[in-house]
Structures are given as C-alpha cells and as structure tokens.
N, C-alpha and C positions, 0 to 999 in steps of 0.2 A: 504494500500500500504506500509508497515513497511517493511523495509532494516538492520534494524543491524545498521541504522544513523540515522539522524533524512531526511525528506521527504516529500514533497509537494504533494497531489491530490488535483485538483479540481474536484468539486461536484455542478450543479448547482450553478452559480458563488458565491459560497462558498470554499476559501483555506483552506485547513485540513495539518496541517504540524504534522506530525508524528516526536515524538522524540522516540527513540525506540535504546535507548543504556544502557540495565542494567536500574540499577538507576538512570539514567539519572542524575549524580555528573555533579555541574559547576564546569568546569576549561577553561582555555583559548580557547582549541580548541572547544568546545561544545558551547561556546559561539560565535567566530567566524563560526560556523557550525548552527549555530540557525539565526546566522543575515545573512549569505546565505539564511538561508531559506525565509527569512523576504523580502527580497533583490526578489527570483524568485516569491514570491505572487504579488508583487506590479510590477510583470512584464508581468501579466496579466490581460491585460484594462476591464475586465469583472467581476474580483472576484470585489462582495460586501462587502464582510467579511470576517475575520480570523479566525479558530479554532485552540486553539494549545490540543494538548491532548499527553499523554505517553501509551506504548505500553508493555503491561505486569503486571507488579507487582507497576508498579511504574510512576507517573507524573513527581515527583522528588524529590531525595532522599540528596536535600540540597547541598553545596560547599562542593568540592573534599578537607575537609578538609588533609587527607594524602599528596595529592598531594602538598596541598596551604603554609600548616605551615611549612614545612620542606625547602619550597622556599629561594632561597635569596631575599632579602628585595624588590631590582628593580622588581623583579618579583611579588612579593605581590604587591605592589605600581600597576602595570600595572592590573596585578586582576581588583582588586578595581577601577580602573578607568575604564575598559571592561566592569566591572560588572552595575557601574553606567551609563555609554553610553546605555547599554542594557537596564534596566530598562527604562530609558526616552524616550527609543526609542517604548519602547512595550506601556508607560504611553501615548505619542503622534501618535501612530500609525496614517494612516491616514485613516482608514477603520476600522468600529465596531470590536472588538477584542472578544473573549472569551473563557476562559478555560475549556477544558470539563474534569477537574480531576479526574483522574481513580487511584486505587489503595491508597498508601500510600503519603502523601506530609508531607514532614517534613517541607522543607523551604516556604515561599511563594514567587514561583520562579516568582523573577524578576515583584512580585507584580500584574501581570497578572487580576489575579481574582477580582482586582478592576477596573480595567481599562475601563468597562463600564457605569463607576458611571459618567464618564465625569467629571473628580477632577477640580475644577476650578484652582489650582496650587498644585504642589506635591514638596515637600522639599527633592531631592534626597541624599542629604548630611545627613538630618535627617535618612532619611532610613538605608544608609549605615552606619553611625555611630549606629542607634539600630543593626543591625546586629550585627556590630562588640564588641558591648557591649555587647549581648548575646552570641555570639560566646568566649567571654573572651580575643578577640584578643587586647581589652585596658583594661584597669581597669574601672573601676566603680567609681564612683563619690558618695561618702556616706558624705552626710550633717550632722556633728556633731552640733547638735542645743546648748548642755551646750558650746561649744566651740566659738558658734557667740556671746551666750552671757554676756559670760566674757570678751570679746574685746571692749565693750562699753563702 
C-alpha cells in the first residue's frame, strides 16, 4: 500500500506501516509523520504487531543531515529531542515491533531492529550522544594516558 509517505495496512492483525519517501532522511516532519503512523496502529484493537519496512531502495538512508546542520540551534535542540521521544517510543512500543529492512540502512533508524530483544532498560541519552559522536556533531573525547600520568 506505498503512497509517496509513509502508510499503514493491516494484514491479519499485523500493522505494516510503509515508509516510502526516497530515502527515507529523518527530519522533523518524517518523524512527526512516523509517530502518526504509530498513533493509527495502536488505533486498531486487533493488530498484534508492528512491521515497519521502507519502500524502494531504501529503509533508511540516516538524518536529513543537509537539512539538520545548516538549522539554527533551537531547531537542532528540538531534532534531538523528537529524535529521542521517537526512539523510546519504538524501544517501548506496546505490541511486538519489527523491522523488515529492505535495501540500504545507513543509520539504525530509531534502533528498531532491536527492539524485540525486550532491552530490560535502554540509555536513550547514550544512544543519542553515540550518534552524535559519530555524526561529528561534538567532539570526541580522546584520553591522553602520558597526560593522566604526569598529574600525579
């Protein structure tokens, strides 16, 4: 059932939410467009479960970095907080979750793919910080070992 958005079918009470936009790049609206979707699954008293999958070439082809670093800062700020609601919200879902990954995945979107491990606690701060540590959006933290131990 792929739209050019992303899309809910049910399937023998199984939700299939289609993300089907390009590369499916996180940015604001993709995100507020993904937790609609999340929002019309859990609006049906039948689905047992979630499939999220991408449509094309692509699962997901990582954060709209064009769109995200050129932002002003409030706007990054609000990302990052969007970003982390969303993952806890896909971490906690309240029905079995799982990624049918098609194509290329660059990021691991919004952690999904583990989300049936049933994480006894997830450090979403942790997460977000490795992103942004690989992403280069802070510096790196490099342990100079002769520098600890001269200070003794």
């Amino acid at each position: 059932m792929p739209s050019g958005g992303i899309s809910v079918e049910v399937r023998d009470n199984v939700a299939i939410v289609y993300m089907d936009r390009g590369e499916n790049r996180l940015n604001l609206k993709f995100m507020a467009d993904l937790n609609s979707a999340f929002d019309k699954v859990l609006s049906y008293p039948d689905v047992q479960a979630m499939v999220t999958t991408g449509v094309g070439k692509f699962y997901s082809n990582g954060i709209q970095l064009t769109w995200l670093l050129p932002a002003a800062l409030d706007v990054q700020l609000e990302f990052w907080h969007k970003f982390s609601e969303l993952q806890m919200r896909i971490l906690t879902f309240p029905i079995p979750t799982v990624a049918a990954i098609n194509g290329e995945k660059i990021c691991h979107l919004l952690v999904n793919n583990t989300r049936w491990r049933k994480l006894p606690s997830v450090d979403v701060d942790a997460i977000k910080a490795e992103y942004e540590r690989v992403l280069g959006l802070v510096p790196e933290i490099k342990y100079d070992e002769a520098a600890d131990l001269t200070e003794h």
